[in-house]
N, C-alpha and C positions, 0 to 999 in steps of 0.2 A: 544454419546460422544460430540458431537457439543451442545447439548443443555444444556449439562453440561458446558462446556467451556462457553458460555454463560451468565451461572446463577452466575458459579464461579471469572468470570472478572468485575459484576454489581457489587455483592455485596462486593467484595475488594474493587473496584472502590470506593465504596461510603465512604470506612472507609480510604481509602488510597492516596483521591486525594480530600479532601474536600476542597481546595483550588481554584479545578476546577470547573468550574458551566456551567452551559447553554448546555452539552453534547448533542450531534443530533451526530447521528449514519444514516451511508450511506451505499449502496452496499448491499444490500440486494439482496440475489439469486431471490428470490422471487416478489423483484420490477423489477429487471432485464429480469426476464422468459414473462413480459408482453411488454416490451418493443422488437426491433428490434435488430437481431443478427449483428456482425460485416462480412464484407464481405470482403472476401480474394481471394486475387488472387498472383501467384507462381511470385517470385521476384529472382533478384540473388546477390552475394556475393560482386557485383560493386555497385548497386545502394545504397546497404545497406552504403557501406562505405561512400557512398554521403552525408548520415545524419549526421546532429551534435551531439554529440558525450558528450559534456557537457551540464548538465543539470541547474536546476536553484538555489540547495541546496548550500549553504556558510555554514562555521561555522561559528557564532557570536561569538564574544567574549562573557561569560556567568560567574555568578560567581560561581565557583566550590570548593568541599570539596570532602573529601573521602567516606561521607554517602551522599548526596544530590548534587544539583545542581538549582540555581535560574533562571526562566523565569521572562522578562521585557514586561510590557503589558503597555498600555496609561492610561488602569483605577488602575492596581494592580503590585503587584510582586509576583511571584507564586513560593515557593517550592517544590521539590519535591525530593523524597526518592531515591537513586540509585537501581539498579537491583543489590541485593546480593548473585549472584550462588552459593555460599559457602554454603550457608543455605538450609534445604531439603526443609521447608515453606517459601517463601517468595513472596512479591509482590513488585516491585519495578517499575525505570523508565530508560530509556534510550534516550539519547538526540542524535539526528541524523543531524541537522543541520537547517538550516532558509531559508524560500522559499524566495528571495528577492523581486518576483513579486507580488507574494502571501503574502507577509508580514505573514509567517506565520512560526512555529517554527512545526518540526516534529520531533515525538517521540513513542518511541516502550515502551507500557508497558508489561509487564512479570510476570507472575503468575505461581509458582511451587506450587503444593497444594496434599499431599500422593504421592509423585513421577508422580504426571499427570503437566505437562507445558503444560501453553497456552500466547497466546501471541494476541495483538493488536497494529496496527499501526494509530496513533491519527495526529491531525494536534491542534494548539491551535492559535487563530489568535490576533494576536500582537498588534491589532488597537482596538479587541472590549470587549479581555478575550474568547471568546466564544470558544468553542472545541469541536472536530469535531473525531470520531471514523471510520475507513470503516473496517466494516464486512468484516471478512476471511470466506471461503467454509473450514478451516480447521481448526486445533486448535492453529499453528502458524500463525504470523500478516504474512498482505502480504506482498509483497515486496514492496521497497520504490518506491512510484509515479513517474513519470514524465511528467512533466507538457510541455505542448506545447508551444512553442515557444512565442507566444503570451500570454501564460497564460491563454485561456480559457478554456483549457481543462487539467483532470488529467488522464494518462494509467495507471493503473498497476496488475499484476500477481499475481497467487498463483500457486505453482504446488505441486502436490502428487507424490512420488517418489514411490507409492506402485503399486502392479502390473502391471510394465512395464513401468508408469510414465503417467499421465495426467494434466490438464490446466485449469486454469480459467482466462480470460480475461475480464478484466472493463473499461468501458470509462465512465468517472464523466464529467459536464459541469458545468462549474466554472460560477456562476451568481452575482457579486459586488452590481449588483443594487436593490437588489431581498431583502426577508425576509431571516435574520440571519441563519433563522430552514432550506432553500431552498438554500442555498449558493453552497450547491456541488445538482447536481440533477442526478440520474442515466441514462443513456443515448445511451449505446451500449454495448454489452457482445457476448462471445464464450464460448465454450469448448468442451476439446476434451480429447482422453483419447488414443492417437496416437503422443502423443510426448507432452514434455516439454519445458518451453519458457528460452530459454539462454538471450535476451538480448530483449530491445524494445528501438527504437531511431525513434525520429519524422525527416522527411523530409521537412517538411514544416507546416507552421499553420493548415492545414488539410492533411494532410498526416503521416504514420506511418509505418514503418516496424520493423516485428517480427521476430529476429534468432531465430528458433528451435532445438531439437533435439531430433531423435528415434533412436530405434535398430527396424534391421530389418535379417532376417536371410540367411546367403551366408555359401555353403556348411559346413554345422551344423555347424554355427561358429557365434554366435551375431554381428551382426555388427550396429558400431554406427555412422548415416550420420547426415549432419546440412543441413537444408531447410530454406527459406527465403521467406516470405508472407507481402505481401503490401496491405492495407487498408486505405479508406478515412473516413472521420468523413460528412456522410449524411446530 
């Protein structure tokens, strides 16, 4: 299924976003499994609240219609088609808002193709055109980033809500000075398949904490607890 989603998001992409160029795709499980796992340790529902709370997404003002929506880049202006759920084929876009540190504009594309949706979450950078994809472990995009405080680093989640609910965790490192293709580099990942990620809020330029959530079972009766895991960026 995943390789399908895959094949099916390239080859709209190409016919659906020709407007977009320079595409570098990140977060690959596969570059991640060679890299170092993130390392957690049991936190609690005080410290969590210590973190900042807002992130670095703004809405730009953008020009908008009822079918599309314009992106402002320093080289181009880029259009792009809105997400039509109305339709049983469709491939469209979704505009999520502008990293202001990141100088970058985020965006969910959306692919319905025979009743199969799959979905990606892009980034498109505002200063070069260039656009930037992170691989989902599933056939929905992941959840929207959040970038550290400083901006050098990107979090963000995917969960599977199937059999009892499991995680995929990413840490990207944001490099400015580096080659275009190298700009997000993969750099720390988890998973688990013992709960899902509710919320992730940085503590500081190197620090992070994860709300979870599992069901666990109390006199034959599901029950569902939240846990709290702190991790530093190595």
């Amino acid at each position: 299924m995943r390789i399908i989603a895959i094949l099916v998001s390239m080859l709209l992409s190409l016919s659906g976003s020709a407007q977009l160029s320079k595409s570098t795709n990140v977060g690959y499980v596969e570059s991640f499994a060679k890299l170092p796992k993130i390392k957690f340790e049991q936190t609690d529902e005080a410290q969590y609240n210590q973190c900042k709370t807002a992130n670095d997404l703004v809405m730009l003002s953008i020009k908008d219609s009822k079918t599309e929506f314009t992106l402002y880049t320093k080289s181009k202006e880029i259009r792009l088609k809105k997400t039509n759920q109305d339709q049983n084929d469709f491939n469209g876009y979704e505009y999520l808002g502008y990293y202001s540190k990141l100088k970058m504009y985020a965006i969910i594309e959306s692919t319905m193709l025979d009743n199969l949706s799959f979905g990606s979450f892009n980034l498109l950078d505002s200063l070069t055109a260039n656009y930037y994809s992170i691989v989902s472990i599933g056939d929905g995009a992941v959840e929207t980033p959040i970038p550290s405080p400083n901006s050098k680093y990107l979090i963000y989640y995917n969960n599977q809500l199937t059999n009892g609910g499991s995680c995929f965790i990413g840490l990207l490192q944001v490099n400015r000075s580096g080659k275009a293709s190298q700009l997000f580099k993969e750099k720390l990942s988890f998973e688990s398949n013992k709960f899902v990620v509710e919320d992730i809020r940085w503590l500081n330029d190197q620090t992070f904490i994860v709300k979870t959530s599992g069901t666990t079972m109390k006199d034959d009766t599901r029950v569902k607890g939240i846990s709290y895991f702190k991790a530093s960026v190595e």
